[in-house]
N, C-alpha and C positions, 0 to 999 in steps of 0.2 A: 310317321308321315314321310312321304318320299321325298325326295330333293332334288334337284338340277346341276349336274356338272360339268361344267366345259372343259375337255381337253385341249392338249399341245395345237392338236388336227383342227378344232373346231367342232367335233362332233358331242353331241350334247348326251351324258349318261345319266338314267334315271339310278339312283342310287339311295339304300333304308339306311335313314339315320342311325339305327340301329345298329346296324352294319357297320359304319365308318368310326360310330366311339368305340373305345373301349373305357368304361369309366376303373379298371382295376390299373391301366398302363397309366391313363393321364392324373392319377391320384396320385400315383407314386414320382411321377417326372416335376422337376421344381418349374416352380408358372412361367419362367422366361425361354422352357423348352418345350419346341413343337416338333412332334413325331410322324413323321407320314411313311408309313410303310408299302411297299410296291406293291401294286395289284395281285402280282403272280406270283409273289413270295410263297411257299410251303411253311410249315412250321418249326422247319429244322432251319430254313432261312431264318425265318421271320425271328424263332430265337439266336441266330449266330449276330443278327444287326442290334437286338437288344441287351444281347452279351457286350457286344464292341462300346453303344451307346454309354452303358452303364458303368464299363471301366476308365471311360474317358472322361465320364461327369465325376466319378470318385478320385481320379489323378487327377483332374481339375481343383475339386474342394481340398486334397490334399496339400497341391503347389500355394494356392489361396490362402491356409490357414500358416503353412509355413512362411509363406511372405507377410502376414501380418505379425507374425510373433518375430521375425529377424529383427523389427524395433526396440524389440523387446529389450531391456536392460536386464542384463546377470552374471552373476559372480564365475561365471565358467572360466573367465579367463584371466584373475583377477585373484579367486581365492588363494593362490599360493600364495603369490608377492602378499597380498594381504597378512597372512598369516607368519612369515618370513617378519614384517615388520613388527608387529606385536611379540615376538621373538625375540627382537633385537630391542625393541624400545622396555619391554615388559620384562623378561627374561623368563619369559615361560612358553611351551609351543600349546596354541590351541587349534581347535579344528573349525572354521568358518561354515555352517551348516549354507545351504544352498539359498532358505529360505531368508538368510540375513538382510540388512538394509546395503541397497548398493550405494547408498549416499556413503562415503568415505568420514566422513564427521557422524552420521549416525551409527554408522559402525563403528566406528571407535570408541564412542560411549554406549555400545554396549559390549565391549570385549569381555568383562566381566562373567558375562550370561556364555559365554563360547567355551 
């Protein structure tokens, strides 16, 4: 079914719906992004702005999940001193696996297990 569009000018373009979706681009785009590509784009355009789009929505979810995980609690910086101490209190050296409890009292009662 045709449609009505008004341009910048005023001037009113009949335009096929058909035409204007593409339902394989706006499946893959997440629902809070709206694509509108240029009239007079060719296809080597039209892929260079859905190259550009695509790496900027993947650097996007990358900074995203890296900013949710910086809360994160972990022994990265911590496992030595940790293991220095059970060295010193224990008299034996063990190796603090990553997946240990970062609570400082649950790890200690499990040095055992280390």
């Amino acid at each position: 079914m045709p449609s009505q569009q008004t341009s910048a000018d005023g001037t009113t373009a009949s335009t096929d719906e058909a035409e204007t979706a593409s339902p394989g681009l706006e499946a893959a785009l997440p629902g809070d992004v709206d694509l509108d590509m240029p009239d007079d784009a060719d296809d080597e355009e039209a892929a260079a702005i859905v190259a550009a789009i695509g790496a900027h929505l993947h650097d996007h979810a990358l900074a995203a999940a890296a900013a949710a995980a910086e809360g994160e609690v972990t022994w990265d910086d911590e496992r030595w001193s940790f293991a220095g101490r059970v060295r010193a209190q224990q008299h034996r050296t063990v190796r603090v696996p990553r997946g240990a409890p970062t609570d400082p009292w649950s790890a200690a009662g499990r040095t055992k297990q280390f």
